[in-house]
N, C-alpha and C positions, 0 to 999 in steps of 0.2 A: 690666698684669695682664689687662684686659678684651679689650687683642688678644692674649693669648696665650690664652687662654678661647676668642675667636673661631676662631683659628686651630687650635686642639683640633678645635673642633665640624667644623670645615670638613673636617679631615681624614678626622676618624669618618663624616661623611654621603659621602665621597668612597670611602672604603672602601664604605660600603652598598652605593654605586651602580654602583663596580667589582662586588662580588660576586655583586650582581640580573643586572648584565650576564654576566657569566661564566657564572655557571646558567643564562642565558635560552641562551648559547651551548651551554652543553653539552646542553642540552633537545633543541635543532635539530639539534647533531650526532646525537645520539642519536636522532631523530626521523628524518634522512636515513639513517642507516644500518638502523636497522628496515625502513626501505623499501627499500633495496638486498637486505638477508634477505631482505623476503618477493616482491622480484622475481624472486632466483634459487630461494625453493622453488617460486614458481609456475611460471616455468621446466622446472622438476623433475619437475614434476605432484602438489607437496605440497600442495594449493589450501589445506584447514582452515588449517596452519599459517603459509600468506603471508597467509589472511584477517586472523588473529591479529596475523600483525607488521605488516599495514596499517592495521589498526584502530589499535594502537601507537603509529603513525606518526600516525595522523591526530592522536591527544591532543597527542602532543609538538608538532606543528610547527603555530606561528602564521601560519605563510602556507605552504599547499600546494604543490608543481613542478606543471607539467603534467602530466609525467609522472605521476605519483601518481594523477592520474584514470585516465589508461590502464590501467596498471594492476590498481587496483583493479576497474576495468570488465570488464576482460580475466579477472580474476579471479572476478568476480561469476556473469560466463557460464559457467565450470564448475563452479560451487557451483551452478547454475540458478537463479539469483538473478537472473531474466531483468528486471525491470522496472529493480532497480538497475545491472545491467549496462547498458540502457537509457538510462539518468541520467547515470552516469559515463561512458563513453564520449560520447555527445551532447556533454559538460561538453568532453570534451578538443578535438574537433573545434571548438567555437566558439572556444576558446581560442587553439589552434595553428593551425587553418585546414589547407589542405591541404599546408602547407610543412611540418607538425609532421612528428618522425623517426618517429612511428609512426605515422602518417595510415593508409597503406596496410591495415595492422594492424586498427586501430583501424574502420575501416571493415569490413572482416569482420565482425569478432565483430558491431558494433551491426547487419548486416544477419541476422546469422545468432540474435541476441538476441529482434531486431524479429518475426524470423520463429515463431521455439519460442517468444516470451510470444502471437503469435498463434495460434498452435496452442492454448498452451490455454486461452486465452479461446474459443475456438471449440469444446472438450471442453465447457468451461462451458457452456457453453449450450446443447450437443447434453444432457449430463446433466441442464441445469435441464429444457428441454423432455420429456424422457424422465420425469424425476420427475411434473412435471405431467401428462400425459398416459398414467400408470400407472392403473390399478384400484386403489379403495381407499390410495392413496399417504399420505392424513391419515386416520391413527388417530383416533378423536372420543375423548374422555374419558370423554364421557357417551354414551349412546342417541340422544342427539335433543341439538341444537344451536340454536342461535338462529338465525332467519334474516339473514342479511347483509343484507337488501334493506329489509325493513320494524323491522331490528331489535328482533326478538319481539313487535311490537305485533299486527302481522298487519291492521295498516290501514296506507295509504299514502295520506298526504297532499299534495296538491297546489295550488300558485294556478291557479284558472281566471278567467276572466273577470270575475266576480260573486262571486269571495271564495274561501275553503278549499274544495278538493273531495275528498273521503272514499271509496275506493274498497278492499275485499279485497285483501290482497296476494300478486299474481298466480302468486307460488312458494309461500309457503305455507299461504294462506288464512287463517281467523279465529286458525289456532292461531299463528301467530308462531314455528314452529316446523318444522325439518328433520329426517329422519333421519339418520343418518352417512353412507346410500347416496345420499341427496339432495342432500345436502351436497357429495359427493364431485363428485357431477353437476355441481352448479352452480360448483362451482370448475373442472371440465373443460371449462363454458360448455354442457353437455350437457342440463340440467335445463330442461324446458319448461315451461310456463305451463299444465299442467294443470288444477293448484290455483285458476282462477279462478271456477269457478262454486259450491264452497265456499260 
């Protein structure tokens, strides 16, 4: 009785193990073949739609191909999804090395990726500078603002020699306070030290 009980049990847990295995198979197939879709819409120049079936892919399958990076990289750089394009391609080339089937490939896009996420980090920063560098660029809320420097006290304190030293502060004197055009100044580094005889 109790080995026919065991042998029940044996069976049922072999059945589980069978059908975990079997879904985990059809997960993979299913996971490769989303990735073949969304090769040939990219291919195609369907990019949204190969984005979607790589994303897909990426959930179903527990271990990635190589390919799958290229891909996906390859696919990243016409979405301008430069910095992932970046990612994923880098990914394949460590991988595959220069012997990989799409090295050649692969190396385009990441120089041509490398190049447009430089470009516009380099807008970045032409427009931060430009924002800085504008008239009046920071609205004030108010009329008059704190000053950054003495943080509205309008004394600045210091260690000298012989202990605390107490001096006006040199942007906005006793008041501890900027105008929004001063303000403006002093964030353009343009605001002098007028304020010191206050």
């Amino acid at each position: 009785m109790i080995r026919k009980a065991f042998l029940s049990i044996s069976f049922v847990l072999l059945s589980i193990v069978a059908s975990a295995q079997t879904q985990g198979t059809i997960v993979t197939r299913d996971g490769l073949a989303n990735m073949d879709k969304g090769a040939r819409a990219m291919y195609d120049g369907n990019y949204e739609e190969a984005d979607e079936l790589f994303r897909q892919a990426l959930s179903q399958l527990s271990k990635l191909p190589s390919e799958m990076a290229y891909y996906f990289g390859r696919n990243s750089f016409h979405l301008q999804k430069y910095k992932q394009a970046i990612n994923w391609l880098t990914k394949y080339v460590e991988l595959k090395g220069t012997s990989g089937q799409y090295y050649d490939d692969a190396k385009l896009y990441l120089d041509r990726a490398n190049d447009a996420f430089k470009k516009i980090k380099e807008q970045q920063i032409i427009e931060t500078e430009h924002k800085l560098t504008t008239d009046g660029y920071y609205d004030c809320p108010k009329d008059v603002v704190l000053c950054p420097i003495c943080h509205g006290s309008g004394v600045m304190i210091k260690n000298g020699k012989f202990g605390a030293v107490y001096q006006t502060c040199p942007y906005s004197g006793l008041s501890g306070q900027l105008t929004c055009e001063q303000y403006n100044q002093y964030l353009m580094g343009e605001l002098g030290m007028e304020m010191r005889e206050e």
